[in-house]
C-alpha positions in Angstrom: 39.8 138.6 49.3 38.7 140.0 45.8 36.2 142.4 44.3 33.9 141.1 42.0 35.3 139.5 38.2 38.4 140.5 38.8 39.4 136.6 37.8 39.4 135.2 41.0 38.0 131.6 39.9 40.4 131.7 37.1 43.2 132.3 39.4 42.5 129.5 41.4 41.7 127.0 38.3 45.5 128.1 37.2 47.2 127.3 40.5 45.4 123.9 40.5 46.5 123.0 36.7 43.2 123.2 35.4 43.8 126.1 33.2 47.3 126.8 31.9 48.1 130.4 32.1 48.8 132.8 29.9 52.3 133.7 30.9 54.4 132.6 34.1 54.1 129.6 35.8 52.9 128.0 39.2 55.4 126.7 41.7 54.6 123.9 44.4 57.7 123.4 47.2 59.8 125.2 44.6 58.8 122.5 42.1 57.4 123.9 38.6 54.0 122.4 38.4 52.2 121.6 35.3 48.9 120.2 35.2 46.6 118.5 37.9 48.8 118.5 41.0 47.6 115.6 43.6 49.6 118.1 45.8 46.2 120.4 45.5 42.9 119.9 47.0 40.0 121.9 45.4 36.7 122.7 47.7 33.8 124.7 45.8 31.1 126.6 46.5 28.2 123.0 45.8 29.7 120.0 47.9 29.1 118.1 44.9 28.7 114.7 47.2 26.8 112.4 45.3 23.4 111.8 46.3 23.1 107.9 45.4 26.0 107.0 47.6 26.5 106.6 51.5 28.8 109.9 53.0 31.7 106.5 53.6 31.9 105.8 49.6 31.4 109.9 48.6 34.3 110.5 50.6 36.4 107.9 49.2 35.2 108.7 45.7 39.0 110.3 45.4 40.7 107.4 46.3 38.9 105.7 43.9 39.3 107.9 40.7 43.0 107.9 41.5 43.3 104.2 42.0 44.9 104.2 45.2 41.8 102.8 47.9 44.0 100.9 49.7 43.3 99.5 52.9 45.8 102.2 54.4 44.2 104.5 53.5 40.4 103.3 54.2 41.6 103.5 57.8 43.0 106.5 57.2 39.9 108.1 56.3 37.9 106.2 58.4 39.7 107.9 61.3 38.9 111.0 59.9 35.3 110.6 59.9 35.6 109.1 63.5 37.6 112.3 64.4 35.6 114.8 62.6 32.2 113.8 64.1 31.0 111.6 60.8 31.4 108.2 61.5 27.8 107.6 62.9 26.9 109.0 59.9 28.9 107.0 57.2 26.0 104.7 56.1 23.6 107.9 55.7 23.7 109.9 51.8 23.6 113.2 51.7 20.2 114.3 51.4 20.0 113.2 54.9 22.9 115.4 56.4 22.7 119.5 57.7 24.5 121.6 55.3 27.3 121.8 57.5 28.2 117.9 57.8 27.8 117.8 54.0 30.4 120.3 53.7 32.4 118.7 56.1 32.4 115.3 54.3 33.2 117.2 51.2 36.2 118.4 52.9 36.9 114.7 54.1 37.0 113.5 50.7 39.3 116.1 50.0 42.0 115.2 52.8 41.8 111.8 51.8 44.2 112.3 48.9 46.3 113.6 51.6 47.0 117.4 49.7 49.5 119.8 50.8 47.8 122.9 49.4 43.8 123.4 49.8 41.9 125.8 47.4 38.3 126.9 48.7 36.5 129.1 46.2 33.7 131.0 48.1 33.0 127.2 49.8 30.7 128.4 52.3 28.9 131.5 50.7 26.1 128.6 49.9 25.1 128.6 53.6 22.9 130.3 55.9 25.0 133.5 58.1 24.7 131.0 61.3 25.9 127.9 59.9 28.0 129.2 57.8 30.5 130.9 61.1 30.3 127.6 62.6 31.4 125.4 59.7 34.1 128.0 59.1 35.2 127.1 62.5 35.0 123.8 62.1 36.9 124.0 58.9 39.6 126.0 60.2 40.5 123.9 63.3 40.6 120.6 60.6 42.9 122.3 58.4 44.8 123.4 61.4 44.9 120.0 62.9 45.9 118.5 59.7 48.9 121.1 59.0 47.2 121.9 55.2 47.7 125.2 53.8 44.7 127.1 52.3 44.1 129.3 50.4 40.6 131.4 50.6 38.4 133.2 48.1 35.8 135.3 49.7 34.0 138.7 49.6 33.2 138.2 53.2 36.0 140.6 55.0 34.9 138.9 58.4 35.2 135.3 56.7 38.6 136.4 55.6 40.0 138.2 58.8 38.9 135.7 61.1 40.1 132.5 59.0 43.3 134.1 57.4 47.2 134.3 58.5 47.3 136.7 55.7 44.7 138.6 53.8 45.5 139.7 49.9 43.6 142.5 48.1 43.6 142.0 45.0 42.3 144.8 42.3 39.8 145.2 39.8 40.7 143.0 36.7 42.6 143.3 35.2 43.8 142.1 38.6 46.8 143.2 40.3 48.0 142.7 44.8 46.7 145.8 45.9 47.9 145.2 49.3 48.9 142.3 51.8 47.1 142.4 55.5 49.2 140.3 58.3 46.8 138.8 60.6 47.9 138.3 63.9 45.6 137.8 66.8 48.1 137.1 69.3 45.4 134.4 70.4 46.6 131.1 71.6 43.8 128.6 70.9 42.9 130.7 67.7 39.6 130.1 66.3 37.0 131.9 63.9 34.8 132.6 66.6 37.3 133.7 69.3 39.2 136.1 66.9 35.6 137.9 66.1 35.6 138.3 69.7 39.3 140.2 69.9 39.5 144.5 70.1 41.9 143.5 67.1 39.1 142.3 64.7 37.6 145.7 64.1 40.9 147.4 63.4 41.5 144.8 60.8 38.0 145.2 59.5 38.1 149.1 58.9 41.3 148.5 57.3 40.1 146.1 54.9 37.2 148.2 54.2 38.8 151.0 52.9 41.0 148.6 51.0 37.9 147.5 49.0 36.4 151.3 48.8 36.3 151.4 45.1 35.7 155.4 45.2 38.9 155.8 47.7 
């Protein structure tokens, strides 16, 4: 979690090799990594699904600029879309899906490349307060399911304590950790929702608070 132009989006375009930084490097399972990583998946704020094809060929539009739409991994992401609630929907385009199942085949698209590390910059802020909880939720159990590790920008301190393992506060630019939160909601089937629920979420939320209180 951030303050505002403090280089968040830069920070995130460095990690995923499409900015080189100004000084030190960018590690990926202890491997120096330089460039586009296909390690790294990258989910924006826009879906960016394109509107003249079906949500089956948008979400194997990655396959295809990489060259690898095999038939192993059609079924692959055909079994995604069958597990992730999209399948009956693979012959509709985009105009015709809620804002919620585009984003969700945007993040299909995504795993279909099969990345290790998934970067969401302020992916959901684009949504309305009600949709938006319940495609974090839906979010969060995928990436769960599918053992990806994320990492989250967002000025949304709820967003970020109920999604997070660990929350980072970064400063104003130029920016700097300002402090590291540990999450732990003790919550066996941890979701969004549930941990919005626990006498723990307010306690992390005042804490956060007067992380971000400029005039503290």
């Amino acid at each position: 979690m951030v303050l505002v132009g403090c280089g968040k989006s830069t920070l995130l375009s460095i990690i995923s090799g499409l900015d080189k930084p100004s000084s030190g490097n960018v590690y990926i399972d202890g491997v120096l990594s330089s460039g586009v990583s296909s390690k790294i998946g990258y989910m924006l704020q826009k879906d960016s699904l394109l509107e003249w094809r079906s949500i089956y060929n948008n979400v194997m539009l990655g396959l295809e600029i990489r060259h690898i739409r095999t038939k192993e991994n059609e079924i692959y992401v055909t079994n995604l879309l069958k597990k992730y609630g999209l399948y009956d929907f693979k012959d509709k385009y985009p105009s015709e899906l809620s804002g919620g199942m585009r984003q969700r085949a945007s993040l299909i698209r995504i795993l279909a490349i099969r990345p290790k590390i998934l970067l969401l910059d302020e992916a959901f802020s684009a949504l309305d307060s009600q949709t938006r909880m319940m495609v974090t939720n839906d979010i969060y159990k995928i990436l769960r399911a599918e053992n990806i590790t994320a990492l989250i920008v967002t000025h949304d301190i709820s967003e970020s304590i109920s999604m997070s393992d660990r929350v980072i506060v970064l400063t104003n630019r130029p920016a700097r950790v300002k402090q590291i939160h540990t999450i732990d909601f003790e919550i066996q089937n941890r979701t969004p929702i549930n941990c919005r629920k626990s006498p723990k979420f307010s306690e992390y939320f005042d804490s956060l608070w007067k992380e971000l209180d400029v005039h503290a």
